[in-house]
KOLLUMNU-854094 format. One record per atom (N, C-alpha, C): residue number from 1; residue in three letters; atom name; x, y, z. Coordinates in pm, whole numbers, plus 50000, padded with zeros to 5 digits. Example, Ala and Ser with C-alpha at 12.3 -4.5 7.8 and 13.67 -1.06 7.14 Angstrom:
% residues 2
+-----+-----+------+-------+-------+-------+
|   n | res | atom |     X |     Y |     Z |
+-----+-----+------+-------+-------+-------+
|   1 | ala |    N | 51319 | 49431 | 50780 |
|   1 | ala |   CA | 51230 | 49550 | 50780 |
|   1 | ala |    C | 51320 | 49670 | 50780 |
|   2 | ser |    N | 51285 | 49775 | 50708 |
|   2 | ser |   CA | 51367 | 49894 | 50714 |
|   2 | ser |    C | 51290 | 50003 | 50787 |
+-----+-----+------+-------+-------+-------+
This chain:
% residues 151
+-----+-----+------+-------+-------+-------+
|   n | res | atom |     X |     Y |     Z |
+-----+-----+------+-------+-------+-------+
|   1 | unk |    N | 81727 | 78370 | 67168 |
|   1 | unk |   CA | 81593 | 78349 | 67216 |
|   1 | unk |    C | 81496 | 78382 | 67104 |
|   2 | unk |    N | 81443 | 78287 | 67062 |
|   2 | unk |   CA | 81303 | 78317 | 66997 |
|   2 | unk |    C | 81176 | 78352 | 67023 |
|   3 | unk |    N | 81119 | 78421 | 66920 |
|   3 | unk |   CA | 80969 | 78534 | 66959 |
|   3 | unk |    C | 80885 | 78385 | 67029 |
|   4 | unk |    N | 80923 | 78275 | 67000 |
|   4 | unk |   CA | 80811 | 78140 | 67128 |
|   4 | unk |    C | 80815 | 78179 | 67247 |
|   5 | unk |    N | 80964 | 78200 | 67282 |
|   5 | unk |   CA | 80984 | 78189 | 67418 |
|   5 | unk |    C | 81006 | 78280 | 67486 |
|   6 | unk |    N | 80912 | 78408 | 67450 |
|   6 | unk |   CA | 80902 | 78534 | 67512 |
|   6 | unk |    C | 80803 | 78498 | 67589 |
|   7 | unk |    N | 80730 | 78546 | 67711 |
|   7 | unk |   CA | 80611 | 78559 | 67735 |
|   7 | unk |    C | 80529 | 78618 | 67724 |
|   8 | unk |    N | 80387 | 78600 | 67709 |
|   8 | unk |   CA | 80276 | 78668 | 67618 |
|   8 | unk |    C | 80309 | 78823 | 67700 |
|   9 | unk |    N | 80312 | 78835 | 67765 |
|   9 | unk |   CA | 80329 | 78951 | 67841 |
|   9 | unk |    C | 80426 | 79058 | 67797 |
|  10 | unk |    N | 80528 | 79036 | 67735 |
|  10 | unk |   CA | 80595 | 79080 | 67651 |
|  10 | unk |    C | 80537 | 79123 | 67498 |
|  11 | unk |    N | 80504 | 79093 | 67499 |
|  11 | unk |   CA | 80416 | 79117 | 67317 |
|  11 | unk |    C | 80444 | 79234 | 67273 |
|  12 | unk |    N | 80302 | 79314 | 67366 |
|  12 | unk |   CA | 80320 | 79480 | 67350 |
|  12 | unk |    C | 80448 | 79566 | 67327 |
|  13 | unk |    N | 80528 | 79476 | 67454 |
|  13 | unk |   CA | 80678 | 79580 | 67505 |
|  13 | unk |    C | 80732 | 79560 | 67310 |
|  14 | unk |    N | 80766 | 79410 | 67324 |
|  14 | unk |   CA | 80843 | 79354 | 67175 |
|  14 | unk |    C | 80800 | 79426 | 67074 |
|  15 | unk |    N | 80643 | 79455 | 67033 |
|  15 | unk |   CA | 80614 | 79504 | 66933 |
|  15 | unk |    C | 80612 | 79664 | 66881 |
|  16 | unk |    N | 80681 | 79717 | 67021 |
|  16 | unk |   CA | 80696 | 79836 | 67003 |
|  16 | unk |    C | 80880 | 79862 | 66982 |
|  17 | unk |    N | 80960 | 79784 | 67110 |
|  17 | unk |   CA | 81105 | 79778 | 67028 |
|  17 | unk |    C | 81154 | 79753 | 66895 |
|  18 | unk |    N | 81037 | 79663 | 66853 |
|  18 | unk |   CA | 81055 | 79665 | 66701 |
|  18 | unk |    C | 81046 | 79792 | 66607 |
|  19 | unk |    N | 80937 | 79855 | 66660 |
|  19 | unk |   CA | 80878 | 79953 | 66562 |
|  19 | unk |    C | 80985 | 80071 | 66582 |
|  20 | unk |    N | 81050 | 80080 | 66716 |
|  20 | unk |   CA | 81166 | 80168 | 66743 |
|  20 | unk |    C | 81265 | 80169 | 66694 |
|  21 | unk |    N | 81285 | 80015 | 66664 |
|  21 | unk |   CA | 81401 | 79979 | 66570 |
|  21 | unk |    C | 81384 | 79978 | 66405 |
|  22 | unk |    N | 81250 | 79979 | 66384 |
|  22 | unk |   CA | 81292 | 80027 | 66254 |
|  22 | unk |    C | 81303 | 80137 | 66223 |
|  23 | unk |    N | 81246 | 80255 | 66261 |
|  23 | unk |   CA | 81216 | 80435 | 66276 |
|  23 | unk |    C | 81378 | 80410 | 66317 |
|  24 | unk |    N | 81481 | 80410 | 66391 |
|  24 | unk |   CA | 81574 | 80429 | 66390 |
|  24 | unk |    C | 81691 | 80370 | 66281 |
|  25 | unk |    N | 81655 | 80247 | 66241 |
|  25 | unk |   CA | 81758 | 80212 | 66131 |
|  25 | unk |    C | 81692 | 80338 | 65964 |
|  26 | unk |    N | 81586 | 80345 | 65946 |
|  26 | unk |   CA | 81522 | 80441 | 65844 |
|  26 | unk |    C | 81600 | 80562 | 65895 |
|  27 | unk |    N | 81562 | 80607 | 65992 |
|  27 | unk |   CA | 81680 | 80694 | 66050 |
|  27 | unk |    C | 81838 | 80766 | 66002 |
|  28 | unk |    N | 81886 | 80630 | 66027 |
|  28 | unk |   CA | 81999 | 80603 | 66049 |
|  28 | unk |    C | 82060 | 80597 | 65872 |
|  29 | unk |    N | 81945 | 80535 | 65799 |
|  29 | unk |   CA | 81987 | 80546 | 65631 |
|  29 | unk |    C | 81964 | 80651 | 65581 |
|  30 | unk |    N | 81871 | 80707 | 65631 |
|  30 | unk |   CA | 81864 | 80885 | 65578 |
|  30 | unk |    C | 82008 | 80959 | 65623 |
|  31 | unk |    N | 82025 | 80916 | 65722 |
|  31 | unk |   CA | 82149 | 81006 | 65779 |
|  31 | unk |    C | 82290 | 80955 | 65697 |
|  32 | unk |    N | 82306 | 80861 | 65647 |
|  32 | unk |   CA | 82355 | 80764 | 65585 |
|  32 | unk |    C | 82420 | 80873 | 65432 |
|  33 | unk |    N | 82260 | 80873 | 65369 |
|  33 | unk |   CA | 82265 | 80888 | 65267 |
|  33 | unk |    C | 82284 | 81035 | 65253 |
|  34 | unk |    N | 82230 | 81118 | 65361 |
|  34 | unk |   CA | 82294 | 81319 | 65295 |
|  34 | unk |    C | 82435 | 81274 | 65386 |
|  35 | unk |    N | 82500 | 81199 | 65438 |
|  35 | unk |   CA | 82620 | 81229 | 65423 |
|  35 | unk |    C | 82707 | 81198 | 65284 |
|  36 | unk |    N | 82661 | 81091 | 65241 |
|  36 | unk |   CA | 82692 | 81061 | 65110 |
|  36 | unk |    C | 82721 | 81164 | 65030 |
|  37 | unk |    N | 82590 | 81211 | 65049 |
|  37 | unk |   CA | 82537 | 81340 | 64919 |
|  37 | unk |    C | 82641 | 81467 | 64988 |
|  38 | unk |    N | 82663 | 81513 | 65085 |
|  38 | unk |   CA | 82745 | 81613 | 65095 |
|  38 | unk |    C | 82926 | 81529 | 65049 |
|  39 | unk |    N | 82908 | 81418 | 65099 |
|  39 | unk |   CA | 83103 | 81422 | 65014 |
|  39 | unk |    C | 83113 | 81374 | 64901 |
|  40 | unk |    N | 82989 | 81401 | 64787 |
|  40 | unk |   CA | 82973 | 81406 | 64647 |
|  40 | unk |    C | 83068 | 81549 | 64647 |
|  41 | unk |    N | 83011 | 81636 | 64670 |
|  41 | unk |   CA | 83052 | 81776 | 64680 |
|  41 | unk |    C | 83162 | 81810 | 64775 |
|  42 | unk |    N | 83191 | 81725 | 64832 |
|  42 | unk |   CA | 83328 | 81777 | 64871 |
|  42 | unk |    C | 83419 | 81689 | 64801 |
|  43 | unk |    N | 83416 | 81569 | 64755 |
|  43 | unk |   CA | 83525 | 81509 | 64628 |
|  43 | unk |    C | 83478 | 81601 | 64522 |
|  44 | unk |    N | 83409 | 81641 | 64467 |
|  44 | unk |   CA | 83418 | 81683 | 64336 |
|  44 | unk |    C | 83488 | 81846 | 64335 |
|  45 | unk |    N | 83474 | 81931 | 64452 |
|  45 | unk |   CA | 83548 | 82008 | 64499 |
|  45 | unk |    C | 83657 | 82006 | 64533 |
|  46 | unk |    N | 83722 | 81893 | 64561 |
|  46 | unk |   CA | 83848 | 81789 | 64616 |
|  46 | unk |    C | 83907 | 81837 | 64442 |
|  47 | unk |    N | 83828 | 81787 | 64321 |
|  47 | unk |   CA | 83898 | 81721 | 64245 |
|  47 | unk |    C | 83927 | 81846 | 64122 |
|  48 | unk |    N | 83810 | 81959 | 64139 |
|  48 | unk |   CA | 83877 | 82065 | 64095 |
|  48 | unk |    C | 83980 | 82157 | 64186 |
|  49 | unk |    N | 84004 | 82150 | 64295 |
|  49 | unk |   CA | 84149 | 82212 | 64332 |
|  49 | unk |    C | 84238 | 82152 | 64277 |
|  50 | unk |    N | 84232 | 82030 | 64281 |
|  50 | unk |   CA | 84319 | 81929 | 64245 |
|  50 | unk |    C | 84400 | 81943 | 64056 |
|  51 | unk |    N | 84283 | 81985 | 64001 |
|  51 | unk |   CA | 84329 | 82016 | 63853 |
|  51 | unk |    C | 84384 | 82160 | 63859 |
|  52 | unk |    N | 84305 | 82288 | 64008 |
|  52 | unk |   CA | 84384 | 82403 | 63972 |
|  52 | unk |    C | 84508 | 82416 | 63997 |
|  53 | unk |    N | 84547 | 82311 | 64093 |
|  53 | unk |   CA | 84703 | 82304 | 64190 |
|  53 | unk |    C | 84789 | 82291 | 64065 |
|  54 | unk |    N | 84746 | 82161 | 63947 |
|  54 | unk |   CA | 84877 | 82072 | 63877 |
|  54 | unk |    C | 84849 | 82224 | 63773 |
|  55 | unk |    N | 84775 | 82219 | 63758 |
|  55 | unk |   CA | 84756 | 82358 | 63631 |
|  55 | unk |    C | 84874 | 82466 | 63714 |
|  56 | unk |    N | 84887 | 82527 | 63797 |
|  56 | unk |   CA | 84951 | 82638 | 63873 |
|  56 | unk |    C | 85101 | 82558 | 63882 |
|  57 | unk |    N | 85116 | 82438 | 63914 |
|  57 | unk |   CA | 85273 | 82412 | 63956 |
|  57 | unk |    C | 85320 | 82378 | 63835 |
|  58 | unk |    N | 85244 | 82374 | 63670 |
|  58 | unk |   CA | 85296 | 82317 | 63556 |
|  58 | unk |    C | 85359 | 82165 | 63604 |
|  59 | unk |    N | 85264 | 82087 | 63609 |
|  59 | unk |   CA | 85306 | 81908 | 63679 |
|  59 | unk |    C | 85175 | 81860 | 63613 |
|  60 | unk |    N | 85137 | 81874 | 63487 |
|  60 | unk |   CA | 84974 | 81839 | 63452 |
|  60 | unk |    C | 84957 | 81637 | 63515 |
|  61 | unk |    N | 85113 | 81611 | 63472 |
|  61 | unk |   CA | 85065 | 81401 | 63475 |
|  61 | unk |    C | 85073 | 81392 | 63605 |
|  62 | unk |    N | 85162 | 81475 | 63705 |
|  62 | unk |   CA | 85136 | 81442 | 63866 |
|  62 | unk |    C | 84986 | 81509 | 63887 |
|  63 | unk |    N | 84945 | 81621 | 63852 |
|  63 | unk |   CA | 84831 | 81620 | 63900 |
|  63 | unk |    C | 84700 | 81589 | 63848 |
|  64 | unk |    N | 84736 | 81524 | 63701 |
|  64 | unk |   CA | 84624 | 81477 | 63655 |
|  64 | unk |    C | 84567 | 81313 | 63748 |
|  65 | unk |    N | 84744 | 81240 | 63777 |
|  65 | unk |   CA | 84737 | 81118 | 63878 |
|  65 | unk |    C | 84626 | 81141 | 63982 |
|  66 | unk |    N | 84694 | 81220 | 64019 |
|  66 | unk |   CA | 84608 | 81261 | 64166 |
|  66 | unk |    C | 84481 | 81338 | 64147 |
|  67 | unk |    N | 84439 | 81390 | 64048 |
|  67 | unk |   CA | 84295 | 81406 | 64037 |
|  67 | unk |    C | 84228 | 81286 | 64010 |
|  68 | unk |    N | 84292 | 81192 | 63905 |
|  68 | unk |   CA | 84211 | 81050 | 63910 |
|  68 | unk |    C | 84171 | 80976 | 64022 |
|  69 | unk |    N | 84250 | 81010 | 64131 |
|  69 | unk |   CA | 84245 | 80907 | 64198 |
|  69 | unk |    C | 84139 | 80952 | 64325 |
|  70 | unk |    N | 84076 | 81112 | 64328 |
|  70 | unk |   CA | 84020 | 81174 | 64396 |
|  70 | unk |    C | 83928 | 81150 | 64285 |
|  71 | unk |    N | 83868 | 81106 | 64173 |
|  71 | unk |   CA | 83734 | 81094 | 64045 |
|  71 | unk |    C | 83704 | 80909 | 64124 |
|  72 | unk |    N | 83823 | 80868 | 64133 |
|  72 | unk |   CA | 83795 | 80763 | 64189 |
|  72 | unk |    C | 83727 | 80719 | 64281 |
|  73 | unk |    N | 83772 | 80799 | 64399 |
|  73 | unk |   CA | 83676 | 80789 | 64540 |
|  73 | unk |    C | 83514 | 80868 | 64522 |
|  74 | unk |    N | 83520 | 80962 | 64408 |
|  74 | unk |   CA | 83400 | 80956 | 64358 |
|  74 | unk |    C | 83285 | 80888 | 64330 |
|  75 | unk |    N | 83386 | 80818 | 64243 |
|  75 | unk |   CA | 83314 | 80714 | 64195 |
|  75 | unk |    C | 83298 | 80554 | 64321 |
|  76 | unk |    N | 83376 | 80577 | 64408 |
|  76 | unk |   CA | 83315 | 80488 | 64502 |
|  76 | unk |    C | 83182 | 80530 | 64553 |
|  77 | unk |    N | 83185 | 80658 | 64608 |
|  77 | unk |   CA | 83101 | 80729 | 64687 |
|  77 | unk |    C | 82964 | 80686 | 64591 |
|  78 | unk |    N | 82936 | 80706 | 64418 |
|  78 | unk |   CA | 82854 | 80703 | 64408 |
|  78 | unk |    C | 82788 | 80589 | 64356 |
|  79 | unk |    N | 82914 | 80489 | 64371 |
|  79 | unk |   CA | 82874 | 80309 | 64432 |
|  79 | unk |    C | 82735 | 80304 | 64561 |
|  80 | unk |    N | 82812 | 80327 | 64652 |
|  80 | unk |   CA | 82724 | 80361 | 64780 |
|  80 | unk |    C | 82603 | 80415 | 64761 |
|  81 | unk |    N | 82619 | 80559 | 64707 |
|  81 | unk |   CA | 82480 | 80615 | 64678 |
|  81 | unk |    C | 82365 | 80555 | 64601 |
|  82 | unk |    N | 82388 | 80450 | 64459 |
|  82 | unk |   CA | 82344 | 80347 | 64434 |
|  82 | unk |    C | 82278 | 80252 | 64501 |
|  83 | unk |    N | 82369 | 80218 | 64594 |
|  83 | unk |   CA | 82306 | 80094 | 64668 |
|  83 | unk |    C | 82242 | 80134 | 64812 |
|  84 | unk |    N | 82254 | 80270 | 64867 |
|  84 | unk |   CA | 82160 | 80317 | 64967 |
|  84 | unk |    C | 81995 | 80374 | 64882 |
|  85 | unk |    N | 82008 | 80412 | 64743 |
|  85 | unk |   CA | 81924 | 80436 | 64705 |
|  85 | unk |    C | 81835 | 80309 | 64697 |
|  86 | unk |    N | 81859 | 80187 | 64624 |
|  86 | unk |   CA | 81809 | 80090 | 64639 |
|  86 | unk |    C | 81764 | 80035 | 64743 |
|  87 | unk |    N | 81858 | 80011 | 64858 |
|  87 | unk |   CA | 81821 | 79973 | 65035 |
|  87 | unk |    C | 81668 | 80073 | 65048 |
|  88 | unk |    N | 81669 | 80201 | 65027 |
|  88 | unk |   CA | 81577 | 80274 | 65064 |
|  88 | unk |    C | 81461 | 80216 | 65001 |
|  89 | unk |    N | 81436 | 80187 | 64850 |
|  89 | unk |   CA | 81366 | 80167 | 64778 |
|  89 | unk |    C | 81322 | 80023 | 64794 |
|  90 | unk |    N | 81336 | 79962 | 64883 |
|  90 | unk |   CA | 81294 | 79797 | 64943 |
|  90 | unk |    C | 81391 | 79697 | 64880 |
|  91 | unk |    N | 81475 | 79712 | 64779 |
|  91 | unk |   CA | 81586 | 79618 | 64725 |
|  91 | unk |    C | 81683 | 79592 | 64864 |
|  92 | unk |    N | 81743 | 79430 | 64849 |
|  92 | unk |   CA | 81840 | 79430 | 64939 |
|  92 | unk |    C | 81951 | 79438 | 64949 |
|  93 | unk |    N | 82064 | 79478 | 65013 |
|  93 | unk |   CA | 82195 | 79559 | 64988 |
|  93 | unk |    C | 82222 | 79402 | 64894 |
|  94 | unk |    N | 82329 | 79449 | 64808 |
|  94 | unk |   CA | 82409 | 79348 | 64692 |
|  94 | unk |    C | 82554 | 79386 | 64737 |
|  95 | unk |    N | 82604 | 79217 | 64777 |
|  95 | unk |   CA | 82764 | 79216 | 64783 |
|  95 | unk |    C | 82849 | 79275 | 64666 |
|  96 | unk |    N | 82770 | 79286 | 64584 |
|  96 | unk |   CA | 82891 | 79303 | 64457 |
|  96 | unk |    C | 82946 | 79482 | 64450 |
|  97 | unk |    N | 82848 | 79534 | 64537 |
|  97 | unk |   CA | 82842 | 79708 | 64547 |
|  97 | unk |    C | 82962 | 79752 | 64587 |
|  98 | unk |    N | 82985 | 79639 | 64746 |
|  98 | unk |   CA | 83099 | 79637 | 64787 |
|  98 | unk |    C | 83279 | 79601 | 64765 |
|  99 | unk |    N | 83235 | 79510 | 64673 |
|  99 | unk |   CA | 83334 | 79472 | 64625 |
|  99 | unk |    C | 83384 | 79540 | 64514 |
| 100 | unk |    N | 83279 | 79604 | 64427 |
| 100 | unk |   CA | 83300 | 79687 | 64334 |
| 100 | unk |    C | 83375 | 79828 | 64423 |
| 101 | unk |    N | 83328 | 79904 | 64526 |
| 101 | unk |   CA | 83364 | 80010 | 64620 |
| 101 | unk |    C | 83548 | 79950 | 64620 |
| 102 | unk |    N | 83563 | 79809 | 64691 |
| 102 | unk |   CA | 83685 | 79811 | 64710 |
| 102 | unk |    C | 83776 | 79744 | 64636 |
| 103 | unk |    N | 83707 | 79688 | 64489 |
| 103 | unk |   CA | 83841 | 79778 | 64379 |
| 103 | unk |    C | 83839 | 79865 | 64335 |
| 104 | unk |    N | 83750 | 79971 | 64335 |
| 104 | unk |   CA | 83793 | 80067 | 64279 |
| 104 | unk |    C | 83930 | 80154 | 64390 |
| 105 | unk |    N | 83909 | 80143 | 64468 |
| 105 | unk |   CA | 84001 | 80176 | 64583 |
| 105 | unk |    C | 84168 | 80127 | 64575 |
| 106 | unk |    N | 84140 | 79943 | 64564 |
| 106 | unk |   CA | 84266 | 79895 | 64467 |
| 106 | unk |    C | 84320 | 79977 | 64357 |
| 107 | unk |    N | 84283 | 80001 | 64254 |
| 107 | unk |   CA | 84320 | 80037 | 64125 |
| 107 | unk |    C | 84308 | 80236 | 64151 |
| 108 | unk |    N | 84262 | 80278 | 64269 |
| 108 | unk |   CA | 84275 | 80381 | 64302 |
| 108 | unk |    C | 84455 | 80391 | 64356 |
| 109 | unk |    N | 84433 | 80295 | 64497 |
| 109 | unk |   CA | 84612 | 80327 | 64544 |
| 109 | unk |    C | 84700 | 80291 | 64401 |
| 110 | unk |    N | 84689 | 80230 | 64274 |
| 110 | unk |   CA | 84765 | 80155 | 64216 |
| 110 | unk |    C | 84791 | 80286 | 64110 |
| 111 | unk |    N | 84654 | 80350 | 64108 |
| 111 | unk |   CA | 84707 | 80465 | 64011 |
| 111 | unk |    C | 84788 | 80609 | 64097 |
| 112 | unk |    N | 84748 | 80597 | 64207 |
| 112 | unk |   CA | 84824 | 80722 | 64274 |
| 112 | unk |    C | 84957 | 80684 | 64359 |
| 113 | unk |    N | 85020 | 80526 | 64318 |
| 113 | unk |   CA | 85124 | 80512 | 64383 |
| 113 | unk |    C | 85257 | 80589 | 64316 |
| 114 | unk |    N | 85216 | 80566 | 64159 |
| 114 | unk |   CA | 85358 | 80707 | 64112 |
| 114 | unk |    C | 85394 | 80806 | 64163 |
| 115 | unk |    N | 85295 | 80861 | 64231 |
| 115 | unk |   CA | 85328 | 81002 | 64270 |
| 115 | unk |    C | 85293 | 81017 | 64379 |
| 116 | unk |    N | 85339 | 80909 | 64441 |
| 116 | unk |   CA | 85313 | 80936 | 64604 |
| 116 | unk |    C | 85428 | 80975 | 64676 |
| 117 | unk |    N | 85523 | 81094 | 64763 |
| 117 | unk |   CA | 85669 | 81108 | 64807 |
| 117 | unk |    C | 85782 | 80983 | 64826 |
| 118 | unk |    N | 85738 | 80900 | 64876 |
| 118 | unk |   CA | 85797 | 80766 | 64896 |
| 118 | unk |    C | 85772 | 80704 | 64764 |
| 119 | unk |    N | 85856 | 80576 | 64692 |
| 119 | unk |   CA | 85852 | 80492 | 64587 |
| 119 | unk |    C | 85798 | 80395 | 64662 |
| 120 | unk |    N | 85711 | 80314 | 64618 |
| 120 | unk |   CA | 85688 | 80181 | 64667 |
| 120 | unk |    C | 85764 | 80080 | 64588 |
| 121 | unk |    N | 85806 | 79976 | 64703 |
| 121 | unk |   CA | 85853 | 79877 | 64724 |
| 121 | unk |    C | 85820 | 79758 | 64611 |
| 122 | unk |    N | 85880 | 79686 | 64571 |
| 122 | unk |   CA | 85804 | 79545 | 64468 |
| 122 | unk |    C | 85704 | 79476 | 64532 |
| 123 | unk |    N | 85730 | 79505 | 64669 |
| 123 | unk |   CA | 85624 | 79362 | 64749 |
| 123 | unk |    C | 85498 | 79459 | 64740 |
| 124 | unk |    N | 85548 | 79613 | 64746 |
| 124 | unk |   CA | 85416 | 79678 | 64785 |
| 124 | unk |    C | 85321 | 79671 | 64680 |
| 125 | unk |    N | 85356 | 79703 | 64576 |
| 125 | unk |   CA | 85285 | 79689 | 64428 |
| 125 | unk |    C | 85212 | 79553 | 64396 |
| 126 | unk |    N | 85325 | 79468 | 64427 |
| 126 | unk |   CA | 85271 | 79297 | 64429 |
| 126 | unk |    C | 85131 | 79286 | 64513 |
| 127 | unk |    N | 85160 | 79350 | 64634 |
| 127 | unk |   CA | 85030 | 79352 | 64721 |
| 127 | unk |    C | 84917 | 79377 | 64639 |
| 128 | unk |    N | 84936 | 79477 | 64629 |
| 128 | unk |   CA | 84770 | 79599 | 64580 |
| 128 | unk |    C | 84759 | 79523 | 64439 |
| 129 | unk |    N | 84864 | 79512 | 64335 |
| 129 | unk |   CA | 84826 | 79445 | 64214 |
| 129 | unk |    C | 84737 | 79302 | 64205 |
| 130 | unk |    N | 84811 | 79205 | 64353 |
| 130 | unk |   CA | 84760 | 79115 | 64388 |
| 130 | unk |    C | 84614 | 79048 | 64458 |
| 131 | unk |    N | 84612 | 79211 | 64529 |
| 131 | unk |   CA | 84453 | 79203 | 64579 |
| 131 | unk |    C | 84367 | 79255 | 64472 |
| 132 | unk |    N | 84393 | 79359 | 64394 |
| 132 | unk |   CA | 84283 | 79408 | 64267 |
| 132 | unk |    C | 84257 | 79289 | 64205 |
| 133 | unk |    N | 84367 | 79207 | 64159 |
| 133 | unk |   CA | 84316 | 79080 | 64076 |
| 133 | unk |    C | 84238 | 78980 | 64165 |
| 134 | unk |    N | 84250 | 78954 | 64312 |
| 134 | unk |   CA | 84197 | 78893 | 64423 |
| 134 | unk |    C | 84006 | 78941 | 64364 |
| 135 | unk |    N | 84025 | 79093 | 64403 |
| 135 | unk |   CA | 83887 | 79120 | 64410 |
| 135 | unk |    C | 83840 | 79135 | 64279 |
| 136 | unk |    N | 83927 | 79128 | 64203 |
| 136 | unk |   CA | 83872 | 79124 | 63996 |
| 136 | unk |    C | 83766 | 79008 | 64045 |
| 137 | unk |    N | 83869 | 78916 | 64052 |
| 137 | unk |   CA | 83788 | 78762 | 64027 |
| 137 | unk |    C | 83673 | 78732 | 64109 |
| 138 | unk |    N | 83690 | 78816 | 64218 |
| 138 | unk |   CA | 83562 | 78740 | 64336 |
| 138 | unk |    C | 83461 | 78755 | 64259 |
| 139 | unk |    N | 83448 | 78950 | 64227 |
| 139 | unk |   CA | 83355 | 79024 | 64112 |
| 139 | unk |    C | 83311 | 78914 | 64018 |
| 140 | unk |    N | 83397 | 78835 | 63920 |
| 140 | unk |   CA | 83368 | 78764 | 63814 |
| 140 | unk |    C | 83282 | 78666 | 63870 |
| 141 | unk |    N | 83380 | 78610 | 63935 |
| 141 | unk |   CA | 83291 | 78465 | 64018 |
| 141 | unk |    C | 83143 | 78525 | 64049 |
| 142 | unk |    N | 83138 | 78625 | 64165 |
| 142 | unk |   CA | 82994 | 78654 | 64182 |
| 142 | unk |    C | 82894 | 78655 | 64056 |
| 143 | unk |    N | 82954 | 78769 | 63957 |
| 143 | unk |   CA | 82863 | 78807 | 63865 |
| 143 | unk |    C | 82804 | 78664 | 63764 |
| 144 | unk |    N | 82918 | 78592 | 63794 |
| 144 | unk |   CA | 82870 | 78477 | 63711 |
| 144 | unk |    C | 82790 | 78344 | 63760 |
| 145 | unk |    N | 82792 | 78350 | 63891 |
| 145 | unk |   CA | 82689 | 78295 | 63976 |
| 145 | unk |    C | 82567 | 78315 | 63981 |
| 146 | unk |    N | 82563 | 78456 | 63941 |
| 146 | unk |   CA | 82429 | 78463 | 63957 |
| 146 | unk |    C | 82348 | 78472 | 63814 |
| 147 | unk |    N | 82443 | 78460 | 63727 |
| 147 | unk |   CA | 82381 | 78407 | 63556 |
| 147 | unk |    C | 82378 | 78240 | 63546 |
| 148 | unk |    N | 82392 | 78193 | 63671 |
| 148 | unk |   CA | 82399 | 78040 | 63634 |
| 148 | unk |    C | 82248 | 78014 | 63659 |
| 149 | unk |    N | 82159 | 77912 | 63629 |
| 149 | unk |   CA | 82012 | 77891 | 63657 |
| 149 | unk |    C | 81993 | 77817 | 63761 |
| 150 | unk |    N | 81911 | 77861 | 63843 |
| 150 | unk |   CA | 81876 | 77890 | 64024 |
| 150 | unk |    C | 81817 | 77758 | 64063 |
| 151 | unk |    N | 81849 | 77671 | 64108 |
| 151 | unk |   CA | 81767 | 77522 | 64116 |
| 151 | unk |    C | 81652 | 77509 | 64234 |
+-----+-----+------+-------+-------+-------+
């Protein structure tokens, strides 16, 4: 239904659900964003236990793996924080934030599959190797779409 075919009588009501709805999505991105900001600090806290554990069990390449891969989700997190900062700042969210978030996630499981209790499988590796290069290229494709000139 379109704002035509409301009746005038409605106006007032409409123009205030609106205004409710935006105070709640502003809301909702503030709340958004100190969660962000608190699991900055709990990955980066994540990622020094993580170096005191491999330091204490003498395993520095298993736990250096697994600290990368906890710097990793870091570094997603502060993908996000990027692009909520921008959302806030009147820019509009960018697909590529996301896609960037979920390879790093790819090439996250791909670096912590060595040292995960179970070995993975050929198909399993094929998978994740297969989707990182999946989402390499979307990345490329996007980024290069939007260097092409806009008609």
């Amino acid at each position: 239904m379109s704002q035509d075919q409301l009746p005038d009588e409605f106006a007032p009501l409409n123009r205030i659900a609106i205004r409710a709805m935006l105070w709640l999505n502003g809301f909702a991105h503030i709340v958004i964003g100190l969660a962000l900001a608190a699991s900055v600090v709990m990955f980066t806290w994540l990622f020094f236990k993580d170096v005191q554990e491999a330091a204490y069990a003498h395993n520095l390449v298993h736990g250096f793996l697994h600290a990368l891969g906890t710097l990793m989700l870091l570094w997603s997190i502060s993908a996000l924080i990027s692009a909520e900062i921008r959302y806030l700042n009147g820019s509009k969210l960018i697909v590529e934030t996301f896609i960037e978030v979920v390879l790093v996630l790819f090439l996250r499981k791909l670096i912590v599959m060595p040292v995960q209790d179970a070995s993975p499988t050929f198909e399993e590796v094929g998978m994740w190797v297969g989707g990182a290069f999946m989402m390499g290229l979307l990345y490329v494709l996007i980024r290069w779409s939007q260097k092409q000139p806009q008609e």
